[in-house]
N, C-alpha and C positions, 0 to 999 in steps of 0.2 A: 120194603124190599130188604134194605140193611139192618130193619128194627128188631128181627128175629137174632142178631144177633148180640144186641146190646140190652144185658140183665136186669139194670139198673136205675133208676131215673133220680134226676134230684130229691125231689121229696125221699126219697126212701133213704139215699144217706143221709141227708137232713135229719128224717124223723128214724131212724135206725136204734134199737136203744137196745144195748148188751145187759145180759144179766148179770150181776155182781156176786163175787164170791167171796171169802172172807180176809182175802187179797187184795180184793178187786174185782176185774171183769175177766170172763173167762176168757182165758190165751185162745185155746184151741177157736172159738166162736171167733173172735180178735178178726184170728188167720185167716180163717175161712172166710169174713166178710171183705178180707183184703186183698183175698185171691181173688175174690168177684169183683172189686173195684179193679185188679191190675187186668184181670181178661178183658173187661172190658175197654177199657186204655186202650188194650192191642186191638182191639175190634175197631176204634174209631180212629187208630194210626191206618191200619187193614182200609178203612172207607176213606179217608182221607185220601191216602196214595192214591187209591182205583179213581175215585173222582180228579186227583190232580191229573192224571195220567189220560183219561179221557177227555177234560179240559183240553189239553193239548196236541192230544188227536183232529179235537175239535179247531182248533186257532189255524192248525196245519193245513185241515182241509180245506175251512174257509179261504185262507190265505190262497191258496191252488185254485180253488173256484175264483177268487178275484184278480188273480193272472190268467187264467183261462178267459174274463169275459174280457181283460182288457186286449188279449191278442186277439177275440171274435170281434171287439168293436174296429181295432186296427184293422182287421181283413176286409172287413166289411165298408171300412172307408177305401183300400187301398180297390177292391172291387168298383164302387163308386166311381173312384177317380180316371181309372183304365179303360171303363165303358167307353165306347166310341160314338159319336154325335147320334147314328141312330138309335143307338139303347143295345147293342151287340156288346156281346164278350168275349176276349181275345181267347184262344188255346189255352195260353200261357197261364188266366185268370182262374183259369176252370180247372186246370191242372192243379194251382197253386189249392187253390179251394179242398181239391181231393184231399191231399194232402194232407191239410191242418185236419178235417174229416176225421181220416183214418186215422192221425195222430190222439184226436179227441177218442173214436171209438176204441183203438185196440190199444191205446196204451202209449204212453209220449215213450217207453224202450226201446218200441220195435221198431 
């Protein structure tokens, strides 16, 4: 997904080999192979950030699902405890129950 954007790989700067002029290696060629190393720099700052950033979407949500099961395991003791010797549930239980429900479906906001 992200490899379309990265030019480069080891081997090829590794084995990269400029041609020489009477100078030296040519500038211009130099440049242009350094521009491809620096875009590429920005490509893998560019996936890094995205990946950090979704990381932690990711910790967020889990985090939200693991308070969510712990207030359903709480409901569901506090349901338990309220049952009355026949196995009946009070108004009070079933109400409370809607509630967290409609909390879970439309959103802890509203």
């Amino acid at each position: 997904m992200n490899k379309n954007l990265i030019n480069l790989t080891p081997e090829k700067i590794l084995y990269k080999e400029f041609k020489i002029d009477t100078k030296g290696y040519r500038l211009k060629e130099v440049d242009q192979f350094l521009d491809e190393i620096i875009a590429d720099y920005q490509a893998f700052e560019r996936i890094i950030a995205d990946l950090q950033k979704e990381k932690e979407e990711q910790i967020d949500t889990i985090l939200s699902l693991k308070q969510e099961i712990r207030d359903l395991r709480t409901s569901v003791e506090i349901s338990k405890s309220s049952q009355n010797m026949d196995g009946n549930v009070s108004n009070l239980d079933i109400i409370k129950r809607l509630s967290k429900l409609e909390k879970i479906v439309y959103g802890k906001d509203e």
